[in-house]
C-alpha positions, -999 to +999 in steps of 0.1 A: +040-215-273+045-178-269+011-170-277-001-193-253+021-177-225+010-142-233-027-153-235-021-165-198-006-135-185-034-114-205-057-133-182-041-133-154-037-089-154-071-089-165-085-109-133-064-083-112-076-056-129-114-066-118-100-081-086-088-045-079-121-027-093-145-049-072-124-044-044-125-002-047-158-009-056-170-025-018-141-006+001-166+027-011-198+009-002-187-003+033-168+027+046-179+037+074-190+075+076-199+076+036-219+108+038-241+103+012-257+074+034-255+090+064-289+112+083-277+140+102-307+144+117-311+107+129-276+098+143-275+077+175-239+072+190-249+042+208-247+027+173-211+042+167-199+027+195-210-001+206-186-029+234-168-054+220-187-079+239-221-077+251-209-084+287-182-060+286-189-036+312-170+000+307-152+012+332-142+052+334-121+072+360-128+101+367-100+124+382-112+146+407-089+178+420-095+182+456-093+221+462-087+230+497-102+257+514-071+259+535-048+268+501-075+293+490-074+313+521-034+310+517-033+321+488-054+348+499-037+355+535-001+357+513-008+382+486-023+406+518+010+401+531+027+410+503+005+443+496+015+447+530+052+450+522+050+475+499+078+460+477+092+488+453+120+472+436+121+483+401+150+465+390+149+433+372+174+415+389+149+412+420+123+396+402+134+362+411+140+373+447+107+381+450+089+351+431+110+328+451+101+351+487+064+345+485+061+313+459+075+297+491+043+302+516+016+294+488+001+265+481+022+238+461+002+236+431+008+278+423+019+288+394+043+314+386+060+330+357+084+360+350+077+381+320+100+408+303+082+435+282+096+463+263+111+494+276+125+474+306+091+466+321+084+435+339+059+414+358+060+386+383+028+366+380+013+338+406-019+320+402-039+294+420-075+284+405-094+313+400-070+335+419-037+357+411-013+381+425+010+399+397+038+427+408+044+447+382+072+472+377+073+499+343+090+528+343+059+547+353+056+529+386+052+499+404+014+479+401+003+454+426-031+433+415-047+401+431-077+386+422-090+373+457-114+335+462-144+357+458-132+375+424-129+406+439-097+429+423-078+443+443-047+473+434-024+494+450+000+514+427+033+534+435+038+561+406+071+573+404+078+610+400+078+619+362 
C-alpha cells in the first residue's frame, strides 16, 4: 500500500515537473521583445501598438501654453525699471525685500529663487520663458543681468571700492 502511495506522488511531482518545464519553455517563446527574434532594421510601431478594438478611435489632448505678448513686454518693462533703481543693497537680509518688490508687477507664472553662495554672496533670480533678471550682490560689487524677449543681455555693475 505504501508503495502504491509513493508511486502516485512520484507521478504526480513528475507531471509538475514537465508541467513547469513546458510552461518556461512557451513563456520564452512567446515573450514579447525576445531579441533574438526581433529585426532592428524592420520594426514598425503600428504593430506594437495596435487599439483594443478596431473601432476605437484615440483621442489625445494636447495642452497648449498661451504666452502673452502683454507678460513678455512686462516682464521686459519691469526689469528696465529695476535697472532703473539702481538697488545697491548688499546685505542679505534685503533679498526677500527685493524679490517680493518686483515679483509683484510680473507676470503670475515668473519664477523666482534666492540663492546663498560662499563668502556671503548672494543672488535673487526671476525668470519668465526665455527671459531673466538676476541681482546679484558679492563682496566685489553688486551685478544686475536680464536677458530681454529678443535674447539680448543686458548688465550694469556697481564695483565697490577694494
Amino acid at each position: 500500500m505504501k508503495i502504491l502511495i509513493l508511486g502516485v506522488i512520484l507521478i504526480i511531482v513528475i507531471a509538475f515537473v514537465y508541467g513547469l518545464y513546458r510552461l518556461s519553455r512557451n513563456h520564452h517563446r512567446y515573450t514579447l521583445f525576445n531579441l533574438k527574434n526581433i529585426d532592428l532594421n524592420n520594426i514598425h510601431l503600428n504593430r506594437l501598438f495596435k487599439p483594443v478594438h478596431k473601432d476605437s478611435k484615440v483621442q489625445s489632448i494636447v495642452m497648449v501654453e498661451q504666452i502673452s505678448p502683454e507678460d513678455i513686454k512686462l516682464f521686459d518693462d519691469v526689469a528696465k525699471l529695476f535697472f532703473e533703481k539702481q538697488i545697491r543693497k548688499y546685505e542679505l537680509d534685503a533679498a526677500q525685500h527685493i524679490q517680493a518688490e518686483f515679483l509683484n508687477k510680473m507676470p503670475t507664472q515668473t519664477q523666482t529663487q534666492i540663492k546663498q553662495f560662499d563668502l556671503g554672496e548672494w543672488s535673487v533670480f526671476w525668470s519668465y520663458k526665455h527671459q531673466s533678471l538676476e541681482y546679484y550682490a558679492s563682496r566685489y560689487g553688486i551685478f544686475y543681468t536680464h536677458v530681454d524677449a529678443k535674447g539680448v543681455e543686458h548688465k550694469q555693475e556697481y564695483m565697490f571700492a577694494v
